[in-house]
LUMVEX-203744 format. One line per field, with one value per residue (C-alpha): residue number from 1; residue in three letters; x, y, z. Coordinates in steps of 0.05 Angstrom, whole numbers, plus 32768, in hexadecimal, padded with zeros to 4 digits. Layout:
domi = NUM; ...;
romi = ALA; ...;
xx = X; ...;
yy = Y; ...;
zz = Z; ...;
//
This chain:
domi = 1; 2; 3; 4; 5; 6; 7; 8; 9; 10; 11; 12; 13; 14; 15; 16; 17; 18; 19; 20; 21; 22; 23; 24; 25; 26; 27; 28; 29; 30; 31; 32; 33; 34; 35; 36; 37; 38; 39; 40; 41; 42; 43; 44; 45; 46; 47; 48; 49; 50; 51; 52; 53; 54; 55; 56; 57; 58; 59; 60; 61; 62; 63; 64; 65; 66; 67; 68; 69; 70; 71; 72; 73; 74; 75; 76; 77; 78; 79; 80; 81; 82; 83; 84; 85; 86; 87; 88; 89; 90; 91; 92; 93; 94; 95; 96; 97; 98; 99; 100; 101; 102; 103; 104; 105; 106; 107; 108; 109; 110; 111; 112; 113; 114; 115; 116; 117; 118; 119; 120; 121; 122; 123; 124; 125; 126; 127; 128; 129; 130; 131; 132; 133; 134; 135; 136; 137; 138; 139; 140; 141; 142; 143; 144; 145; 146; 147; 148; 149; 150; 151; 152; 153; 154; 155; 156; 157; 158; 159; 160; 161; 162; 163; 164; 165; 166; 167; 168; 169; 170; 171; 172; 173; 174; 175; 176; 177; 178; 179; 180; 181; 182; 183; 184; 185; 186; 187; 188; 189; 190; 191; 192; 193; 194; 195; 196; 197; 198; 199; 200; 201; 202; 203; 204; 205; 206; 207; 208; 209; 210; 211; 212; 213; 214; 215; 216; 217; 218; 219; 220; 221; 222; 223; 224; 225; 226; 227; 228; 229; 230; 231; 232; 233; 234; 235; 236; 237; 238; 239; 240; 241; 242; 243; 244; 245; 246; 247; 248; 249; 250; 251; 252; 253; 254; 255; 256; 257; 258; 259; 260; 261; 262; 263; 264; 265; 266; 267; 268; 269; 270; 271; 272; 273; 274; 275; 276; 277; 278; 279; 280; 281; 282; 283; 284; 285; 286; 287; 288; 289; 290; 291; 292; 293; 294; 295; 296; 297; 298; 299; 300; 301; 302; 303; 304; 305; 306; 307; 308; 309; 310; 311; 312; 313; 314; 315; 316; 317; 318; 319; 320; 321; 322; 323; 324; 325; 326; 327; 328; 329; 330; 331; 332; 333; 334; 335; 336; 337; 338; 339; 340; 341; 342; 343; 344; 345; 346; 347; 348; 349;
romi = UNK; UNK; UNK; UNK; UNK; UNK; UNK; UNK; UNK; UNK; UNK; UNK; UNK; UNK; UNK; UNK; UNK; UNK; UNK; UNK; UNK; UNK; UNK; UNK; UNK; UNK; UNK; UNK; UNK; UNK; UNK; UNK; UNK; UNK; UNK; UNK; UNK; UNK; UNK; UNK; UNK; UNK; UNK; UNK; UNK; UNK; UNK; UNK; UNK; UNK; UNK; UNK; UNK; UNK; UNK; UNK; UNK; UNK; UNK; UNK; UNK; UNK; UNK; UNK; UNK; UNK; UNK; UNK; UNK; UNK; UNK; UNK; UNK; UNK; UNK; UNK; UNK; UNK; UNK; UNK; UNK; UNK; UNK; UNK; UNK; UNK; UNK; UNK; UNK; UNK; UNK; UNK; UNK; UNK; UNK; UNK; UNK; UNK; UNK; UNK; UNK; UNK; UNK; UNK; UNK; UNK; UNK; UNK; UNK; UNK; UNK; UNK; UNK; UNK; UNK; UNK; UNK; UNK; UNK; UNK; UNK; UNK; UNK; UNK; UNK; UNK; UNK; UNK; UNK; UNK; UNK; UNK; UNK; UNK; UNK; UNK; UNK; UNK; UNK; UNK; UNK; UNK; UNK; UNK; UNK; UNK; UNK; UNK; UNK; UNK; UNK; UNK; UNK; UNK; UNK; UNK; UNK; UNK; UNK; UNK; UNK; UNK; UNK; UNK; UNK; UNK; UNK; UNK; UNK; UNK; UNK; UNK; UNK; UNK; UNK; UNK; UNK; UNK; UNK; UNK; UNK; UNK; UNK; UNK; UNK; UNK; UNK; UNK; UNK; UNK; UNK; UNK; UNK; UNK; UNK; UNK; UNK; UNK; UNK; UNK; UNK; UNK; UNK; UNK; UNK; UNK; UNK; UNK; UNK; UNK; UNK; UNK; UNK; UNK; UNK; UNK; UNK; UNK; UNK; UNK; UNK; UNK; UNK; UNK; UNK; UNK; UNK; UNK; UNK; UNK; UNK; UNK; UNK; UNK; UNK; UNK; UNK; UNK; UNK; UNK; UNK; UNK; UNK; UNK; UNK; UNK; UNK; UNK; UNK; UNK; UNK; UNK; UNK; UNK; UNK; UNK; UNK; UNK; UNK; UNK; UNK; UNK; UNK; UNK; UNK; UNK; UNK; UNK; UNK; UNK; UNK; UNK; UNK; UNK; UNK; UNK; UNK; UNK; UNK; UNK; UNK; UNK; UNK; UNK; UNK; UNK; UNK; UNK; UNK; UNK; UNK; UNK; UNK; UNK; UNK; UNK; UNK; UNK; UNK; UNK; UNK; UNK; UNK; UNK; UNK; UNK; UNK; UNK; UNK; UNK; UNK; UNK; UNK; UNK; UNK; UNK; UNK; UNK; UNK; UNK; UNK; UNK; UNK; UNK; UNK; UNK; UNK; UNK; UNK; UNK; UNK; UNK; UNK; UNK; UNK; UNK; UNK; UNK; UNK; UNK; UNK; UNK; UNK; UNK; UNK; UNK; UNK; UNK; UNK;
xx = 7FDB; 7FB2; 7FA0; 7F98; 7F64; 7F17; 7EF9; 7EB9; 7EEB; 7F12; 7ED2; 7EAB; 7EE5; 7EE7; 7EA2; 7EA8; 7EE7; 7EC7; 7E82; 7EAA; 7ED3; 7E8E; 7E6F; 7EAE; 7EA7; 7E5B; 7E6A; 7E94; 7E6C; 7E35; 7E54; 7E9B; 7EC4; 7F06; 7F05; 7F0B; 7F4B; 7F14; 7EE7; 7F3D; 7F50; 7F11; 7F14; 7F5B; 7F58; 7F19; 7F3D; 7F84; 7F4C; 7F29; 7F75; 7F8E; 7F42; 7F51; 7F99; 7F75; 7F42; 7F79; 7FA2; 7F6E; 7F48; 7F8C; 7FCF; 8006; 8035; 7FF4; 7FDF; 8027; 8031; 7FF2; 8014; 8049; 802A; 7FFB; 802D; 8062; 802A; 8013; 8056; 8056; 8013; 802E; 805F; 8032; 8003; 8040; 8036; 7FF4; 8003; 802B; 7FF6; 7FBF; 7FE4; 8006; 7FC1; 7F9C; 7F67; 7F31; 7F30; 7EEC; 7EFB; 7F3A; 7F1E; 7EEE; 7F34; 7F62; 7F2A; 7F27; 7F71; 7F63; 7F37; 7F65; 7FA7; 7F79; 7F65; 7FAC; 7FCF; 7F9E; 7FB2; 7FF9; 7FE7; 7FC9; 8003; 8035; 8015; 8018; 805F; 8072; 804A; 807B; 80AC; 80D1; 810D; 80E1; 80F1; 813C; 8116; 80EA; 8122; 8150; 8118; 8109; 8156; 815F; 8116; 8133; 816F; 8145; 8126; 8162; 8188; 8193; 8155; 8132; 80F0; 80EF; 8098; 809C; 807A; 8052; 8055; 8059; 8012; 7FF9; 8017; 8005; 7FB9; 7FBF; 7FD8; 7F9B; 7F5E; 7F3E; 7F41; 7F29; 7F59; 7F1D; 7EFB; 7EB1; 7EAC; 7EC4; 7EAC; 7ED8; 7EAD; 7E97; 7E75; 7E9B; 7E79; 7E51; 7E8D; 7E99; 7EDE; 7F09; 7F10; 7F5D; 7F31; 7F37; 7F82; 7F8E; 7F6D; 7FA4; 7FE0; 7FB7; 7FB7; 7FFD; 8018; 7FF6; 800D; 8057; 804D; 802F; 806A; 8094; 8058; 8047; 8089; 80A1; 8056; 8070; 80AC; 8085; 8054; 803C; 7FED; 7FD3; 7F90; 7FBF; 7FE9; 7FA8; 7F84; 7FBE; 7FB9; 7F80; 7F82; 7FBB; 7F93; 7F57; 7F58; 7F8F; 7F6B; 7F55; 7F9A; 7FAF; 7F7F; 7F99; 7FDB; 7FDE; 8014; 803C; 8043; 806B; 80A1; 80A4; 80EC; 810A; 80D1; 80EE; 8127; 80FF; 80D0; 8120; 8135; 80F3; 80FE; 8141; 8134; 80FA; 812D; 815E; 812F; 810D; 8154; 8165; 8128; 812E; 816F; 814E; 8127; 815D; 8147; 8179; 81AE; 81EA; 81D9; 81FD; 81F1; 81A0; 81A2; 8181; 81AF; 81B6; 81DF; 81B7; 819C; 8149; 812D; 80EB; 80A3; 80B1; 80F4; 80D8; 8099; 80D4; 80F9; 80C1; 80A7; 80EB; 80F7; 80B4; 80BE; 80F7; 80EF; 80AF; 80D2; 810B; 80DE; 80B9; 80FA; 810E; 80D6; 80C8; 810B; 810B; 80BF; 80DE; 8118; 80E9; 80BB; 807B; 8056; 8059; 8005; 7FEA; 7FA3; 7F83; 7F8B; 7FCE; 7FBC; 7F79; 7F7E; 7F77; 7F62; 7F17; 7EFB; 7F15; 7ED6; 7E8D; 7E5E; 7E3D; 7E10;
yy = 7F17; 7EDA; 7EBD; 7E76; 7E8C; 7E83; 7EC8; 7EB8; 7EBB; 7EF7; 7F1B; 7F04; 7F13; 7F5A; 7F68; 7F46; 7F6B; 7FB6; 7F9C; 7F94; 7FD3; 7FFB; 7FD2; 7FE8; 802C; 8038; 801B; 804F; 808D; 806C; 806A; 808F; 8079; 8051; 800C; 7FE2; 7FAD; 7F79; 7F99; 7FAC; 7F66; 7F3D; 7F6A; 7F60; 7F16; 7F18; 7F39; 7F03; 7ED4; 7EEE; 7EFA; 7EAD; 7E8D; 7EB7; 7E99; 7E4F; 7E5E; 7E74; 7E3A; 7E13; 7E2E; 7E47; 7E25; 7E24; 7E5A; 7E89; 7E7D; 7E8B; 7ECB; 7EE1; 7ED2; 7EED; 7F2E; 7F30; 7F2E; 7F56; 7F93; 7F8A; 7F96; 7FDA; 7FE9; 7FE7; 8017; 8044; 8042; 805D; 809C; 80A2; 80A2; 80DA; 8101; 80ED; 8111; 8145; 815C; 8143; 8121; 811B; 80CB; 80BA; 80D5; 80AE; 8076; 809A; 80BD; 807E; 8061; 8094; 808C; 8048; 8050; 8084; 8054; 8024; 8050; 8065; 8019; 8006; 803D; 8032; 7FE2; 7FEF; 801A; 7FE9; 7FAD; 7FD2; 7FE7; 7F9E; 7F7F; 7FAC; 7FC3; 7F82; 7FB8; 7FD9; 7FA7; 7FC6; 8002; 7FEC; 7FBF; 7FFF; 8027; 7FF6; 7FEE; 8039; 8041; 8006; 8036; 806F; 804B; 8045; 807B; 80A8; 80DD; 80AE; 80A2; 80E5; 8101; 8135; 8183; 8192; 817D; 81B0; 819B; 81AA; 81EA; 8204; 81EE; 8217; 8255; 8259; 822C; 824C; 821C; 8221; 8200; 81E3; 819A; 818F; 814D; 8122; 8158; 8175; 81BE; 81EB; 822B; 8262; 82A0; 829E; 8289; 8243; 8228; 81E3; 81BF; 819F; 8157; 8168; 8182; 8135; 8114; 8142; 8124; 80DB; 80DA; 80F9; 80C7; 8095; 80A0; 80A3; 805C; 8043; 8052; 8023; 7FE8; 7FDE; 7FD3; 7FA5; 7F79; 7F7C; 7F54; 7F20; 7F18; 7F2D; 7F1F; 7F61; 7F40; 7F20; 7F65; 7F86; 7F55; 7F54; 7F9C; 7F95; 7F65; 7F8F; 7FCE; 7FAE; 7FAF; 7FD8; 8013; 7FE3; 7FC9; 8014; 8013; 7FC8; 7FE5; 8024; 8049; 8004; 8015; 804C; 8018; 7FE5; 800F; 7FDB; 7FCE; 7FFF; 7FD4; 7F93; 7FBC; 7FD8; 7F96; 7F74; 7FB1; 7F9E; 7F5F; 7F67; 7F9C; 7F65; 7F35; 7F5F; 7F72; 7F2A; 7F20; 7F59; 7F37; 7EEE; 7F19; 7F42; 7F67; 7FA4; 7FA0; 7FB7; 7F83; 7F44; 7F53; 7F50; 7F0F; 7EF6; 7EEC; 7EA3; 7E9A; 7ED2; 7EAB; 7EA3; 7EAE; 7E86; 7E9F; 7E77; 7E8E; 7ED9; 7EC4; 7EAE; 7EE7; 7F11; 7EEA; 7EE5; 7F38; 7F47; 7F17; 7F33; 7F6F; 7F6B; 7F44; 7F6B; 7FA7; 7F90; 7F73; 7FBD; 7FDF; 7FAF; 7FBF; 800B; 8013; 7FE8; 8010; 804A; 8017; 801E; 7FE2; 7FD7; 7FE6; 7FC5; 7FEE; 8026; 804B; 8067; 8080; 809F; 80E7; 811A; 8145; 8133; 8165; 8193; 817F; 8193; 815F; 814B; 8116;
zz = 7E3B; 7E42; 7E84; 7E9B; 7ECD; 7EB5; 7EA5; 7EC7; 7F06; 7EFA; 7EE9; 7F2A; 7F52; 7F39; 7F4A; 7F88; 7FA0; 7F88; 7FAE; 7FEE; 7FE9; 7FDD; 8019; 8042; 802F; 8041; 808A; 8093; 807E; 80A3; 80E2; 80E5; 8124; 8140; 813B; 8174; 817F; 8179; 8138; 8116; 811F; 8105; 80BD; 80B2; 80C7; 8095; 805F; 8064; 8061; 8028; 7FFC; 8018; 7FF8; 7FBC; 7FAF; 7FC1; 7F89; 7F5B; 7F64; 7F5C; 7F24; 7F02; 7F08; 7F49; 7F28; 7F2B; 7F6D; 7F7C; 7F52; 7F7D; 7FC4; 7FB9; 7F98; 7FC7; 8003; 7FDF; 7FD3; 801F; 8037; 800E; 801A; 8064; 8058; 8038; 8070; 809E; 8078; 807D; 80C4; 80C0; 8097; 80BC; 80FB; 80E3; 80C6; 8107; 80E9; 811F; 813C; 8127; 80DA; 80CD; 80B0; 8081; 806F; 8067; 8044; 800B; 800A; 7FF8; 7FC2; 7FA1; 7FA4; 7F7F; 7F4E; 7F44; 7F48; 7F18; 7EE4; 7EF0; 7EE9; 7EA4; 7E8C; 7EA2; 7E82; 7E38; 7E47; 7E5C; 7E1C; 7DEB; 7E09; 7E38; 7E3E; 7E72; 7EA7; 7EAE; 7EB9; 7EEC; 7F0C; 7F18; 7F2F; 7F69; 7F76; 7F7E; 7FA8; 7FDC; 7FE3; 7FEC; 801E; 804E; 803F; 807A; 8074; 8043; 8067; 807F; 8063; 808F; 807D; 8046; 8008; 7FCB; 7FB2; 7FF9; 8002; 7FB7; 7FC7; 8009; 7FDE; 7FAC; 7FD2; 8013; 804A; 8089; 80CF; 80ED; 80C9; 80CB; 80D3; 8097; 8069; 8030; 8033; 8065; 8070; 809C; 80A3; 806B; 8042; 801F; 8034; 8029; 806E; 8081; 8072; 8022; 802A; 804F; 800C; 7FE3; 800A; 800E; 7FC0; 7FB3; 7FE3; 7FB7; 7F7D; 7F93; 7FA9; 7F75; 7F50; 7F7C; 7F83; 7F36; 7F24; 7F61; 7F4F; 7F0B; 7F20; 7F3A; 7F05; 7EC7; 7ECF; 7ED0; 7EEB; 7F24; 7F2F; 7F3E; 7F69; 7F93; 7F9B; 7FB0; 7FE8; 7FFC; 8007; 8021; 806F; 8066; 8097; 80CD; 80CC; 80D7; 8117; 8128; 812F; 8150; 816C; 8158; 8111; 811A; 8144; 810F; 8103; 80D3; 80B0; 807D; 8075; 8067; 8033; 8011; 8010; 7FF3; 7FBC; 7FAC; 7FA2; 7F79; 7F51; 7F41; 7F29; 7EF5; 7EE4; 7ED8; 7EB5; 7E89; 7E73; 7E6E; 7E3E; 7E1A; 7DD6; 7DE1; 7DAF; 7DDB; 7E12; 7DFE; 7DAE; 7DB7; 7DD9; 7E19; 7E4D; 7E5F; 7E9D; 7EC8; 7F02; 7EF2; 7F45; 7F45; 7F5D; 7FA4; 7FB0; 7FAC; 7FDF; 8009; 8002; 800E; 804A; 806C; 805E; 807F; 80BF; 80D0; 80CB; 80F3; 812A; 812A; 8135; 816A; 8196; 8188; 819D; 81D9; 81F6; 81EE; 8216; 8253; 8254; 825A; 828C; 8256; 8235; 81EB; 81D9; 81A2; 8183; 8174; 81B4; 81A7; 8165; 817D; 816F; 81A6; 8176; 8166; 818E; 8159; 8128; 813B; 8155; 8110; 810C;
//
C-alpha cells in the first residue's frame, strides 16, 4: 500500500511516539504513585495536544482525506480504548492492586495492547491487500460485537477468567504483592505475587479488544501506518485518564451504548464497502455493487463525535441525578478510585 505521507515523517514519528512511551514508562518505575487532579489533567491535555498537532502535520504534509482518516481513527480507537479501560477497572479492583502500583500496572497494560494491535494491524493489512472479501467479515464481526455490547448481561467481566484460574492451578502464588514486583520470596520459597496474575488478565483483556478495534480502524482507513498511529494516540495518556476520572468512569452507564452504536456503524460501512468492492461470484454475479450508499470519512467523524457526546452527557445527567437523590456530590479524580488496599504491600523503596 503506498502512502502519500513522506517517509522521513512516518519514520520520525515512529521513533518519536516509542521515545515518549519509554520516557512515560521510566517515570513511573522511578517514582510509583497516584496522580494528582492537576498532574492527570495536564498529561491527557498534553497527549489530545500531541494527537490534534499530529493530524495538523498530516494534513499538511499529506492530503485532507488523511488527516481525516486519522481523526476519525484516532477518536473512534479512543472511544474503545475507553471502554477497555472500564475493565481494567474492574481488574484492577477485584485484584486490589495497591494505589501507588496502578499506574505501573495500567501502564504495562498499555504496552501489551500495543504490541498486540500492532500484530493484529499487520495481519489485517495482508488480509485486506488479497483478500477485499474480508471486509464482510470484519463488518459482521463489529455488527454482532455492538450487540454484544447491549445485550442484557453483555458487559458483565466479572470472576476469573479461565487463563487466570488455570495459572492459579499449576504456578505458586502468593495473596500478598511486594510492591510492583512479579516475584517474591516466602519462607525461603520463590512465589508469583497477585501483580503478575493482574498482567495475565491485563493482556487477555487486550487481546479480546483488539479483535473488535483493528477491524472497526479498518473501516475507516486502510493506511496501516495511519491505523497504528491512531492506536497509539489512543493509548497514550490512557492511565492518567484512568486517574483523571475516578470513581466517574464506572457512571458513564451509556457509554456502552455510544461505543455499540459507533461499532455498528463502523460494521455497516465495511459491509457496504466490501460490496463497493465485490469479487464474490454469488454477490450480484462478481460485480461491485453500485447503488450501496458510499458514507464518507466526515460523515463517520460525525457519527463518531455525535455517539460519544451523547453518551457522555447522557451519563453524566444520569449520574448527577442519582448522587442528589442519595444527597452526595458527583467527584471527579483520583480519590474515589484510590485503593484502600495499599497497605497490603510492604514499604519498598
Amino acid at each position: 500500500m503506498t502512502s502519500v505521507l513522506p517517509l522521513w515523517f512516518e519514520i520520525g514519528s515512529m521513533i518519536l511516539l516509542v521515545g515518549i512511551l519509554i520516557v512515560d514508562l521510566l517515570l513511573i518505575v522511578r517514582r510509583p504513585h497516584v496522580p494528582s487532579m492537576r498532574e492527570a489533567s495536564l498529561w491527557v491535555g498534553f497527549y489530545v495536544l500531541l494527537a490534534l498537532v499530529f493530524a495538523g502535520a498530516i494534513f499538511l504534509l499529506g492530503d485532507v482525506q488523511h488527516g481525516s482518516e486519522f481523526l476519525a481513527g484516532w477518536l473512534t480507537e479512543y472511544s474503545l480504548s475507553i471502554d477497555n479501560l472500564f475493565v481494567f477497572v474492574l481488574i484492577l479492583a477485584s485484584f486490589k492492586v495497591p494505589s501507588a502500583y496502578q499506574q505501573r500496572a495500567l501502564m504495562i497494560g498499555i504496552v501489551l495492547a500495543l504490541i498486540f494491535r500492532g500484530l493484529f494491524i499487520l495481519a489485517g493489512a495482508a488480509l485486506i491487500e488479497r483478500f477485499i472479501w474480508i471486509f464482510f467479515i470484519f463488518g459482521a464481526w463489529l455488527i454482532w460485537t455492538a450487540w454484544q455490547q447491549v445485550k442484557p448481561g453483555g458487559d458483565d467481566h466479572g470472576g476469573d477468567s479461565w487463563i487466570i484460574r488455570q495459572a492459579k492451578k499449576v504456578m505458586p502464588i502468593t495473596d500478598h504483592y511486594d510492591g510492583g514486583k512479579m516475584r517474591t520470596t516466602v519462607d525461603g520459597k520463590r512465589m508469583w505475587t497477585p501483580f503478575f496474575l493482574v498482567l495475565i488478565s491485563l493482556g487477555t483483556t487486550d487481546l479480546l479488544f483488539a479483535l473488535d478495534s483493528i477491524p472497526a480502524i479498518f473501516g475507516i482507513t486502510q493506511s496501516p501506518f495511519i491505523v497504528f498511529t491512531a492506536n497509539v494516540f489512543a493509548l497514550m495518556g490512557l492511565r492518567q485518564l484512568y486517574f483523571l476520572l475516578g470513581g466517574l468512569l464506572e457512571r458513564l452507564e451509556y457509554l456502552k451504548y455510544g461505543i455499540a452504536f459507533i461499532l455498528a456503524f463502523i460494521g455497516v460501512k465495511l459491509v457496504f464497502h466490501a460490496l463497493h468492492e465485490n469479487e464474490l461470484p454469488f454477490i450480484n454475479g462478481g460485480e461491485p455493487v453500485a447503488w450501496v450508499p458510499d458514507i464518507s470519512t466526515w460523515m463517520s467523524l460525525g457519527v463518531i463525535l455525535g455517539a460519544m457526546i451523547v453518551a457522555t452527557v447522557a451519563s453524566v445527567i444520569k449520574a448527577k441525578k442519582v448522587a442528589a437523590a442519595h444527597g452526595e456530590t458527583l467527584h471527579f479524580g483520583a480519590a474515589e478510585i484510590a485503593s484502600d488496599t495499599a497497605t497490603d504491600a510492604p514499604d519498598t523503596k
